[in-house]
N, C-alpha and C positions, 0 to 999 in steps of 0.2 A: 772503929769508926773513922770515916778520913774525916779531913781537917781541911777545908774550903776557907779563904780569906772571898771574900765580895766585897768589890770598892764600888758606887754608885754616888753621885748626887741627888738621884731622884730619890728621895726617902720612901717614898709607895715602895718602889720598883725594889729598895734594899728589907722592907717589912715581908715585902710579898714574895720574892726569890728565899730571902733566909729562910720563912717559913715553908715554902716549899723543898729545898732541900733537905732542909731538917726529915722532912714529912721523909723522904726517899735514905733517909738512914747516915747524911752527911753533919758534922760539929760545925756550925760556920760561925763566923765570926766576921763583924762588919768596920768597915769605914767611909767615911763620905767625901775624903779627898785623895790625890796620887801624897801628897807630902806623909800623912799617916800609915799611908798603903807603905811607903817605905821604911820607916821605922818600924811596923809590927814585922814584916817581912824580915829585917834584919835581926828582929830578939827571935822570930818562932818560926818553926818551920812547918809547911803547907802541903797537903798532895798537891793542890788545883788553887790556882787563883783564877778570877772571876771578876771580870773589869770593863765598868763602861769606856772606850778610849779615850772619849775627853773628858779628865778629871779633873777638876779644879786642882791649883798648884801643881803638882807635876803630873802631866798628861799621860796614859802608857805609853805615848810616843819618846817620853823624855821617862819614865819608869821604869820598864823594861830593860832597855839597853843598861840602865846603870846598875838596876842590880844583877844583869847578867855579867858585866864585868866585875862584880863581886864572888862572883860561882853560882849566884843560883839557877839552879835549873827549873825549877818548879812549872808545869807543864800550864798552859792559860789559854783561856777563851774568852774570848773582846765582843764586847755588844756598844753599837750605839744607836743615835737614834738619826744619826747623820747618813744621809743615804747616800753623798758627792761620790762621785768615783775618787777621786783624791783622797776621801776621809779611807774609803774603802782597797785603796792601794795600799796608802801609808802604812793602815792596820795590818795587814796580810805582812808585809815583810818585816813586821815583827816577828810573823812563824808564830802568830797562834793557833793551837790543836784545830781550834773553830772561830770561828767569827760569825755574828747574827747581826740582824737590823731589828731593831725593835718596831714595834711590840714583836716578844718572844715567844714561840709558840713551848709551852713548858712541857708538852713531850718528846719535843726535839731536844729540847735543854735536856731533860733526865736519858735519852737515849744516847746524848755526846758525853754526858757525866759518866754516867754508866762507863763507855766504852774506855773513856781517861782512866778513872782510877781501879777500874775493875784490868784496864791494861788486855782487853781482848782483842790478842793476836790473828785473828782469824775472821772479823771484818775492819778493815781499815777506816776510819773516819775518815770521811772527804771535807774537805775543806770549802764546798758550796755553802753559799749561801741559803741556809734554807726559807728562808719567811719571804721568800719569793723576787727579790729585787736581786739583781744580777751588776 
């Protein structure tokens, strides 16, 4: 079974993605701000993390980069619900797998999970936007 971390503030959005994943055969495990997201991050190790970008206390914008200069690699997909093209640059050059706009459409989510940790070589995730805002 892989091992999904999901950071969210919106407590809905972290009940209704955990149980969804779960539903699709992932162990997830939650937090509700970036400062947690980096202590669990640090003691356990993840296939997929899964993160709104603006997380209270440390944002994936300030996240990411620190514990990638720690070594981890652990492969991510950023959602928010922020549409600016600024939120939507910033996000991108963190280099995550995928990036969404919420609302999430959850068959896209299980179709870029899917392809993350099942690691299928043979269609490439595109990194578009799928929930339609460009």
């Amino acid at each position: 079974m892989y091992r999904v971390l999901l950071a969210d503030d919106d407590h809905f959005c972290l009940r209704a993605l955990k149980k969804y994943l779960g539903d699709i055969g992932c162990n997830v495990s939650i937090v509700d701000n970036g400062n947690d997201a980096f202590e669990v991050m640090q003691r356990e190790n993840f296939d997929l993390f899964i993160g709104n970008y603006h997380l209270p206390g440390k944002s994936c914008e300030r996240l990411i980069p620190e514990l990638r200069a720690r070594g981890w690699d652990t492969p991510s997909i950023l959602m928010t619900g922020d549409i600016t093209e600024e939120t939507e640059r910033n996000a991108r050059q963190l280099s995550p797998v995928f990036f969404f706009v919420k609302p999430i459409n959850l068959p896209d989510l299980k179709a870029v999970v899917y392809k993350v940790l099942e690691k299928d070589k043979t269609t490439a995730v595109s990194n578009e936007n799928v929930s339609g805002t460009k």
